[in-house]
C-alpha positions in Angstrom: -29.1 26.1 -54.4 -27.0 28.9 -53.5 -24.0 29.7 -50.5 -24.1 32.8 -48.1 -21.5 34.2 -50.7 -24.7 34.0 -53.4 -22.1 31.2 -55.3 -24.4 28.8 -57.4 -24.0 25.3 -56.0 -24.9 23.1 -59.3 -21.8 20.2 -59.1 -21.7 17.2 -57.2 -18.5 14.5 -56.5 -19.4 11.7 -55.3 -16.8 8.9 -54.0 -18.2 5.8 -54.2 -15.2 4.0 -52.5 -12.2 4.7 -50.4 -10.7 1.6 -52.0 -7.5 1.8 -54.4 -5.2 -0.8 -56.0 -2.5 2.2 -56.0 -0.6 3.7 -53.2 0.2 6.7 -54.7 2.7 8.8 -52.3 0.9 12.4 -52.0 -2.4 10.1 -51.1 -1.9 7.4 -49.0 0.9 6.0 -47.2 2.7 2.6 -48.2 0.7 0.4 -45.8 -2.4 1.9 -47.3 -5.0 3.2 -45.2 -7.9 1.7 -42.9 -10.8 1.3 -45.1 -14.5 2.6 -44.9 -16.5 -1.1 -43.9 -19.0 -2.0 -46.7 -22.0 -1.7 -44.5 -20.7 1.8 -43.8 -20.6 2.8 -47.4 -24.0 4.5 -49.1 -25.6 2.5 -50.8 -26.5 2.7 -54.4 -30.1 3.5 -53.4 -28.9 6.1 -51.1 -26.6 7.6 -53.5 -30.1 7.7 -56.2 -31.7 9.1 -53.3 -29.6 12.0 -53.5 -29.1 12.5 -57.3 -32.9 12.7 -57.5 -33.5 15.2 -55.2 -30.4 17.6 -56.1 -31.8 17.2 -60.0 -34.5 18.5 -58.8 -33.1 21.6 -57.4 -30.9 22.8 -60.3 -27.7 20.7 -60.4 -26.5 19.7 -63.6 -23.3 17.8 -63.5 -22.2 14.8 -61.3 -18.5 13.4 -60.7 -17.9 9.7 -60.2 -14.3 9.5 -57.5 -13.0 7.1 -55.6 -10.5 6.1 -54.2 -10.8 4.0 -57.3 -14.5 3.8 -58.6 -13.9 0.1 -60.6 -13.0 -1.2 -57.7 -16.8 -1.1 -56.0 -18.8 -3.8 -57.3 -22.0 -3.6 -59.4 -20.8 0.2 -60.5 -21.8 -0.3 -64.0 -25.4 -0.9 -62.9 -25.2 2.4 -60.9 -23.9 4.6 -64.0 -26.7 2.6 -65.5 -29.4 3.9 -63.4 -27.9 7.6 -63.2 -28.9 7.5 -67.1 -33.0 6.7 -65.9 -35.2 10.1 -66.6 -35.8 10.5 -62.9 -32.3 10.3 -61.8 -30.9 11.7 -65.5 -28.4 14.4 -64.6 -26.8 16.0 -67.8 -22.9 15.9 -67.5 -22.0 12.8 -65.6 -17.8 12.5 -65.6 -15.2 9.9 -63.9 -12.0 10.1 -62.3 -10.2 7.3 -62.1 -6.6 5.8 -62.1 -7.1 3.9 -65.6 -6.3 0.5 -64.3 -9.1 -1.1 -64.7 -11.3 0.8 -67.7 -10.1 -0.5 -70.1 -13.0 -3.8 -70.3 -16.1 -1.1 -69.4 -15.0 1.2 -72.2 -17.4 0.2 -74.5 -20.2 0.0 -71.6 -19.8 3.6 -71.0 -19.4 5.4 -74.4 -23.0 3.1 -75.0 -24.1 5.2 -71.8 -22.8 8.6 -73.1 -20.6 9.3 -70.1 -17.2 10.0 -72.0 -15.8 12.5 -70.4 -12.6 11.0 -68.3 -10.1 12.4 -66.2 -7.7 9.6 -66.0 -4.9 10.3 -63.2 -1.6 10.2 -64.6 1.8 11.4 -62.8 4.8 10.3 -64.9 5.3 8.5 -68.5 8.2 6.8 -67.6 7.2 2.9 -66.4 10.1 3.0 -63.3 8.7 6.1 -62.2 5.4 5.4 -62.5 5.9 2.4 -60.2 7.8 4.4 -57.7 5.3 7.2 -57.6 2.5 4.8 -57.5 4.3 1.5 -55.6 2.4 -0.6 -58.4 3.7 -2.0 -61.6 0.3 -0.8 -64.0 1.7 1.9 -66.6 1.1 -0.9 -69.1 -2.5 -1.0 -68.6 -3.0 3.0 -67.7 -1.4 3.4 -71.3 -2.7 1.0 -73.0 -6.8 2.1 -71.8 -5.2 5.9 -72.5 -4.8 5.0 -76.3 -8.7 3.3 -76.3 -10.1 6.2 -75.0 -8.4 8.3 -77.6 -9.5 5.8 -80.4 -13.0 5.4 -78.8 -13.1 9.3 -79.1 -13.9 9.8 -75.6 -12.9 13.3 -74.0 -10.3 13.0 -71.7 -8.1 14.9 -69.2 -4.9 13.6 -67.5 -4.4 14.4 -64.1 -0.6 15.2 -63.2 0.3 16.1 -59.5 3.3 18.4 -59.9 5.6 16.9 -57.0 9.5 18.7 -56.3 12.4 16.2 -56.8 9.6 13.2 -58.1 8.6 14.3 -61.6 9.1 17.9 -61.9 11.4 17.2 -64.9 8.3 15.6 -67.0 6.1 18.5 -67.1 7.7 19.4 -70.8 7.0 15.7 -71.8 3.3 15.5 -70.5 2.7 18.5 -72.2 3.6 16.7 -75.5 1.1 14.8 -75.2 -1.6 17.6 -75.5 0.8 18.7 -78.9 0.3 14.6 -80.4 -3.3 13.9 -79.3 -7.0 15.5 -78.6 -6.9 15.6 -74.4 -5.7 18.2 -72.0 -2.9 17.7 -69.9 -3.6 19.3 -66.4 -0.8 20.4 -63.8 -1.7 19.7 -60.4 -0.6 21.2 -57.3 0.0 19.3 -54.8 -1.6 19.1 -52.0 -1.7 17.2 -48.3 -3.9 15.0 -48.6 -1.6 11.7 -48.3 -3.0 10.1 -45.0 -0.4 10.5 -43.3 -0.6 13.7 -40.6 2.2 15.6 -41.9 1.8 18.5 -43.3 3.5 19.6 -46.5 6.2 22.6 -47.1 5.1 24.4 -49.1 6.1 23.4 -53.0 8.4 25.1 -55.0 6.3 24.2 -57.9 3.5 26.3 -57.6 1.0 27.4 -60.3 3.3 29.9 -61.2 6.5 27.7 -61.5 4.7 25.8 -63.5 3.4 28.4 -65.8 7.0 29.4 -66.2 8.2 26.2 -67.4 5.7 25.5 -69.7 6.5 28.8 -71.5 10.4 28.0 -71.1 9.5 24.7 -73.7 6.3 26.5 -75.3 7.2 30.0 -76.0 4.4 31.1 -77.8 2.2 29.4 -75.3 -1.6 31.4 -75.1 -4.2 31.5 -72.7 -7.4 30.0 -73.6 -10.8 31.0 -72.3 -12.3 29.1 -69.4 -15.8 28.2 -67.9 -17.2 30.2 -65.1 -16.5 27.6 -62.8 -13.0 26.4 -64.1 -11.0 25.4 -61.8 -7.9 25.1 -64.2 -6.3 28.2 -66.2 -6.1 26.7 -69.7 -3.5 27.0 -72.6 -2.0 25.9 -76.0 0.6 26.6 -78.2 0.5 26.4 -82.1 0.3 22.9 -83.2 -1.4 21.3 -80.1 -4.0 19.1 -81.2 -5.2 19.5 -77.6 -4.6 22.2 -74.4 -2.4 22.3 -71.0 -4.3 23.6 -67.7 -2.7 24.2 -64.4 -4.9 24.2 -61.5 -3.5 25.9 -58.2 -5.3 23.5 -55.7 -2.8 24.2 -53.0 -2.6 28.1 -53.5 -6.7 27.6 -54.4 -7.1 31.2 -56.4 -10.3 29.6 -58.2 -12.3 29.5 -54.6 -14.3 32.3 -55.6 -16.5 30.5 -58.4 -16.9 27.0 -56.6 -19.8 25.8 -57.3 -19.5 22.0 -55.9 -20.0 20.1 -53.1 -18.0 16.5 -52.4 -19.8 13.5 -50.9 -17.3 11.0 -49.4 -18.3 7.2 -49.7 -19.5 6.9 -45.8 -22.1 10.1 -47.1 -20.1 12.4 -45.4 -20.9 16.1 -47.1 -18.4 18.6 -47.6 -18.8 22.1 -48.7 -14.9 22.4 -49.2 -12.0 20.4 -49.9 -10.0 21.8 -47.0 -13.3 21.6 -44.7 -13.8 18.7 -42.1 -17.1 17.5 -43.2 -20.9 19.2 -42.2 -22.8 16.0 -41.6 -23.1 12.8 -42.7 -26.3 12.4 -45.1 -26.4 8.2 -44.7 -26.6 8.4 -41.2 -29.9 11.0 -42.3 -31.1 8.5 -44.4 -31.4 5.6 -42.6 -32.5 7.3 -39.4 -36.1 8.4 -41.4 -34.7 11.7 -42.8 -37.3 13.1 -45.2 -36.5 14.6 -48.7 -37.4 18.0 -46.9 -35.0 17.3 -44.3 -32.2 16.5 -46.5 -32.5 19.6 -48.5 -32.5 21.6 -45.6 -29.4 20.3 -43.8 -28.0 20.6 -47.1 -29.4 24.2 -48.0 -28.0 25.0 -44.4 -24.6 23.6 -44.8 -24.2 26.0 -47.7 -25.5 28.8 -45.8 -22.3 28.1 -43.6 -20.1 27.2 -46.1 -16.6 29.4 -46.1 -15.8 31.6 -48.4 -12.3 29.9 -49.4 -10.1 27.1 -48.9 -7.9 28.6 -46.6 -10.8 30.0 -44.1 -12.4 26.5 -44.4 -8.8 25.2 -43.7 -8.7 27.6 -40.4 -11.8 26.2 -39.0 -10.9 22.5 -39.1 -8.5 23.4 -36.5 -5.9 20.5 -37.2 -3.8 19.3 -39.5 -5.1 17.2 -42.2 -4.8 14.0 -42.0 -6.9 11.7 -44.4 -6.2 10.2 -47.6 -7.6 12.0 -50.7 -9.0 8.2 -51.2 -11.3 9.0 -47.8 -12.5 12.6 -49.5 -12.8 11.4 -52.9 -10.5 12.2 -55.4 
């Protein structure tokens, strides 16, 4: 499938739940948020549904979000039947907060989906809880080191945040210097349920740059995918590599090649878009497989060109949770 830009769209992320045990401040508020119903969630055989058909035309790599995915019961026997010939699509990943992997470890290194991005914004216990309002660095750490020893390949998620955790960018880094992952630098972005829209942070991709080569002087770009969203580094020494994706300033739009299911079957050709149509509601009216691939191939031929135009035509402030979008 392609967009009206002639972009290859090969990637989906899928948010299974808008459910977290975390209340993370640049994604929800403290309250929390009002949650999708579970009858208003896609099902498992919806979400089958709609692997099958998009193997079928050409995409090759699939993104398990939440919200927190280990919170959705019976998810283990959906990764399960993603691994089934007729739903087998080759590069299956996760996202998740790391607070409750650590027992399904095992489980998914037997099911050969071992690529991780475990979210991760300070190493300091106090200010993990006051990021987070939750007391669970113990157990992010602790499944952190598994994964390491398991040999999974794993990326840790930081959201750069101004006056919050700033300071630790020098110390995440050392991880990448110690251990086999890659340390990613996030900007952030407004996506915190709450209606209010960010100033703009001082610690933009380029801030960020510039503080990594302040620790890291002889600090060296290394080459990226096609579709990479993150500009990737090392240093001499690093067991591992740094990458800084600009999500807020979003220079990568040009080579996009996903789309985002959120976990009511909302699709979304953008981050920054407000949604095209909702696929479940296609489903269970009758929708034929023909049908679906049409209002998909016809989203796409809509699709804008970049974040900020896709921004511009939802026409409000943003407002939802990156829970509700899929992290």
């Amino acid at each position: 499938m392609t967009d009206r830009q002639g972009r290859t769209i090969d990637y989906l992320r899928i948010a299974l739940t808008d459910r977290c045990n975390l209340r993370c401040t640049y994604c929800m508020p403290e309250q929390g948020i009002r949650y999708v119903a579970r009858d208003e969630l896609m099902t498992y055989e919806e979400l089958l549904r709609l692997v099958r058909l998009l193997k079928q035309h050409g995409f090759t790599k699939l993104r398990i979000t939440g919200g927190e995915p280990f919170l959705r019961k019976d998810v283990m026997s959906f990764l399960s039947a993603l691994r089934e010939p007729e739903y087998h699509i080759p590069h299956i990943r996760i996202t998740t907060n790391g607070t409750l992997i650590l027992p399904r470890l095992e489980e998914l290194k037997r099911l050969d989906i071992t690529h991780i991005n475990l979210s991760l914004d300070s190493l300091r216990p106090e200010r993990f809880a006051d990021i987070t309002r939750r007391d669970n660095y113990q157990e992010v750490i602790t499944a952190l080191h598994r994964m390491l020893e398991l040999g999974f390949h794993l990326k840790i998620n930081m959201v750069v945040m101004a006056d919050k955790n700033a300071d630790e960018i020098a110390d995440m880094a050392r991880l990448a210097e110690e251990h086999p992952l890659e340390i990613r630098f996030i900007e952030e972005m407004p996506f915190n349920g709450q209606g209010q829209r960010l100033p703009d942070s001082p610690w933009n991709h380029q801030r960020i740059l510039e503080e990594l080569r302040r620790h890291f002087p002889q600090l060296h770009t290394l080459p990226k995918g096609p579709h990479a969203t993150a500009e990737r580094y090392s240093a001499p020494g690093f067991r591992g590599s740094l990458g800084i994706i600009a999500a807020w300033s979003r220079t990568f739009c040009g080579s996009c090649n996903r789309l985002r299911l959120t976990p009511q079957g909302v699709l979304r050709t953008c981050l920054y878009d407000k949604g095209t149509f909702n696929l479940r509601d296609m489903m269970r009216a009758g929708a034929t497989d023909r049908q679906i691939l049409y209002a998909i191939q016809q989203a796409l031929h809509n699709r804008a060109p970049n974040g900020f135009e896709a921004e511009k035509r939802s026409a409000s402030s943003q407002t939802e949770s990156m829970a509700q979008i899929g992290g």
